[in-house]
C-alpha positions in Angstrom: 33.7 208.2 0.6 30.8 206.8 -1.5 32.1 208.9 -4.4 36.2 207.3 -4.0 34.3 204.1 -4.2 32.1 205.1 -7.3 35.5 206.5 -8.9 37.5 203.3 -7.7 35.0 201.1 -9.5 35.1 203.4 -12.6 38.7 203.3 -12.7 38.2 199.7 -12.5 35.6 199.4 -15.4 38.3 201.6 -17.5 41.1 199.2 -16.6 39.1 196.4 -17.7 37.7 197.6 -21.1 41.1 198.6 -22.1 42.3 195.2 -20.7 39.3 193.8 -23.2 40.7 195.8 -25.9 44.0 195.1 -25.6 42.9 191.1 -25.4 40.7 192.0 -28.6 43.2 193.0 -30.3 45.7 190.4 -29.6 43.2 188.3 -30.9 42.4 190.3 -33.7 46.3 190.1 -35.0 46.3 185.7 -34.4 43.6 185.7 -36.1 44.7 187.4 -39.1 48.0 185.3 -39.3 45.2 181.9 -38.6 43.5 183.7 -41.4 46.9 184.2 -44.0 47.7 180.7 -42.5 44.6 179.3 -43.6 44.6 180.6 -47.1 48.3 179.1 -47.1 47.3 175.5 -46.8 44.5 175.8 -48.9 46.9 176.2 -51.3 49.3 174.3 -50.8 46.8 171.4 -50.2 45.2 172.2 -53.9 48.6 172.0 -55.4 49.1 168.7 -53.8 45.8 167.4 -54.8 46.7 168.9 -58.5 50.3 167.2 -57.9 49.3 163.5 -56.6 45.7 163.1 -57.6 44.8 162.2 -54.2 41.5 159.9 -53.8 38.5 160.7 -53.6 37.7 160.3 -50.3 41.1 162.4 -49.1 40.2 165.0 -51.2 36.5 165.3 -49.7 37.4 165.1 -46.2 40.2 168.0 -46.7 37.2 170.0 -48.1 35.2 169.5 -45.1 38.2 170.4 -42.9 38.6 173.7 -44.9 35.3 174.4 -44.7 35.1 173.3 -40.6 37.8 175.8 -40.4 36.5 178.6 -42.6 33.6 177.8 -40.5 35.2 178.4 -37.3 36.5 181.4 -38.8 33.1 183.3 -39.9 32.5 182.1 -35.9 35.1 183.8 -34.2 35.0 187.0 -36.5 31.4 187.4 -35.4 32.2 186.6 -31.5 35.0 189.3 -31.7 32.3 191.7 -33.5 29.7 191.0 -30.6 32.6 191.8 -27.9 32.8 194.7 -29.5 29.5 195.9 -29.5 29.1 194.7 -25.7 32.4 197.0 -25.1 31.2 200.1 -26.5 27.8 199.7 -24.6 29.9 199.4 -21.7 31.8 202.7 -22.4 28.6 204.6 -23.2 27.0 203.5 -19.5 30.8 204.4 -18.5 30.6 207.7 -20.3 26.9 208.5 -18.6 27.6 207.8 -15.6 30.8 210.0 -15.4 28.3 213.1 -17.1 26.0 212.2 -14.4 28.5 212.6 -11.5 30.2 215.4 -12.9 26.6 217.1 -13.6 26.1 216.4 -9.7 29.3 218.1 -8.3 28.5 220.8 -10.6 25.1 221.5 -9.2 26.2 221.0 -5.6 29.4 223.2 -6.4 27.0 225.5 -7.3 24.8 225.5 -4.6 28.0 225.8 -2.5 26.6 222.7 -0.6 30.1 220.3 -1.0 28.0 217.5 1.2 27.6 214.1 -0.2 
């Protein structure tokens, strides 16, 4: 029984990482339209400043809104990196643990003693 709960709880952990993935990757796609979004009104906001020769102090807070945004950017791109990293530590203890009970049933399949 204690193994159906250990392979429950691994099936589980799988279900979640790909649930993870699938979330990282949704992410990773809105992020890449915020990003071609981004480098859309950047333009379009240095033609306008070309165009109207917007004052001074318009044209300085823009910049610090495109940098606040860039800035959020670099932020979330490094977030989404560290939920990576956390993921694949979570499928290599996943991945150990599997070899270790598989290693166990082996030995006990060898020993032709199928207790738990």
């Amino acid at each position: 029984m204690e193994k159906e709960v250990k392979t429950k709880i691994m099936m589980q952990l799988m279900e979640s990482v790909d649930n993870i993935l699938d979330w990282m990757e949704k992410i990773k796609n809105s992020f890449s339209r915020y990003v071609s979004n981004m480098d859309g009104w950047v333009k379009e906001i240095n033609k306008k400043i070309s165009e109207f020769k917007y004052v001074k102090e318009n044209v300085e807070e823009n910049n610090d809104n495109i940098q606040h945004n860039y800035n959020l950017i670099y932020e979330l791109k490094d977030q989404i990196e560290e939920l990576k990293q956390e993921i694949n530590a979570l499928k290599l203890i996943q991945i150990i643990s599997l070899k270790k009970e598989r290693e166990f049933v082996r030995k006990r399949i060898e020993k032709k003693d199928l207790k738990y």
